[in-house]
N, C-alpha and C positions, 0 to 999 in steps of 0.2 A: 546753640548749646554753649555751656559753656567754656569747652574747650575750642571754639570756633572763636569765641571774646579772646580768651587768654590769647588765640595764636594772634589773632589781630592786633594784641595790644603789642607783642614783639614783634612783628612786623613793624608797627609801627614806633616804634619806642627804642628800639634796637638794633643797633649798626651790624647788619650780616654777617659782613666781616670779622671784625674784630670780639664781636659780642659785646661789646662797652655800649651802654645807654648814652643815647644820642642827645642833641642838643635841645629836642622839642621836649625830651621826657625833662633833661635840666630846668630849663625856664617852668617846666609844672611843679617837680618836686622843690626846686627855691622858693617860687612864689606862695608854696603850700606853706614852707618853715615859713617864711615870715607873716604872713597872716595868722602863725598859729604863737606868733616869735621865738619858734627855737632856732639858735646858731648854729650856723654854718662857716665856713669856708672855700671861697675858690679860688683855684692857685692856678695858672696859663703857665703853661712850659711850651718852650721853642729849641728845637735840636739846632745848634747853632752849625751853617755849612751843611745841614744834612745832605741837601742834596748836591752837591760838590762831591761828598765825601761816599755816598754813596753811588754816583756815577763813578768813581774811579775806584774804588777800593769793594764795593758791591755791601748788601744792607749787612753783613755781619761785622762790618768796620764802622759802620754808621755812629753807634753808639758811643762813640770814645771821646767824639768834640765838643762836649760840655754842653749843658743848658741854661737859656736864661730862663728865669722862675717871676712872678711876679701872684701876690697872693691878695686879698681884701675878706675879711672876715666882717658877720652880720649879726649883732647889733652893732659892734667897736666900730666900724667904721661906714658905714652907711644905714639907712634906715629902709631905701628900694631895691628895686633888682637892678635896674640899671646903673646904679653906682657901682658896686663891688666888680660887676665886671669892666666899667671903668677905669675902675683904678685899679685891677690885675693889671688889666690889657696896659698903663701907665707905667707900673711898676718891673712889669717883666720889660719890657723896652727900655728901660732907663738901666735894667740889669745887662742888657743886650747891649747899650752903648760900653759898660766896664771892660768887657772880652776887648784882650790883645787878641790880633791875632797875631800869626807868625808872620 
């Protein structure tokens, strides 16, 4: 039926958790814009120290020690899917090298 598709496709498409679409649904719905060529964006964040800061201060402290961001948008800067998350995953780590720390 097809509310037995529907649950299966959150099952599988869908982090339990958090509720946020997972990494399998990304690579389908990317790969869709670009073969249809609408733009996108994808932007990698890293909670810098998180877990430091969460081991000693517990997860409602977590949030205060900045992020590195790192983003690649689709046409501008790549043509595949394996780029832009390339040059996120580049860009947020060369943003990760700028953090002083204390």
């Amino acid at each position: 039926s097809f509310k037995n598709i529907a649950r299966l496709e959150e099952i599988a498409y869908v982090d339990n958790l958090t509720g946020v679409r997972n990494c399998v649904r990304f690579f389908h719905d990317a790969q869709s814009r670009i073969e249809m060529g609408k733009p996108f964006c994808l932007i990698y964040m890293d909670l810098n120290d998180f877990k430091s800061v969460n081991d000693h201060w517990g997860h409602l402290a977590g949030g205060f020690q900045g992020c590195s961001t790192g983003y690649a948008c689709f046409p501008q800067d790549c043509r595949s899917l394996d780029a832009p998350i390339l040059l996120a995953d580049k860009k947020m780590y060369e943003s990760k090298q700028k953090v002083v720390k204390p």
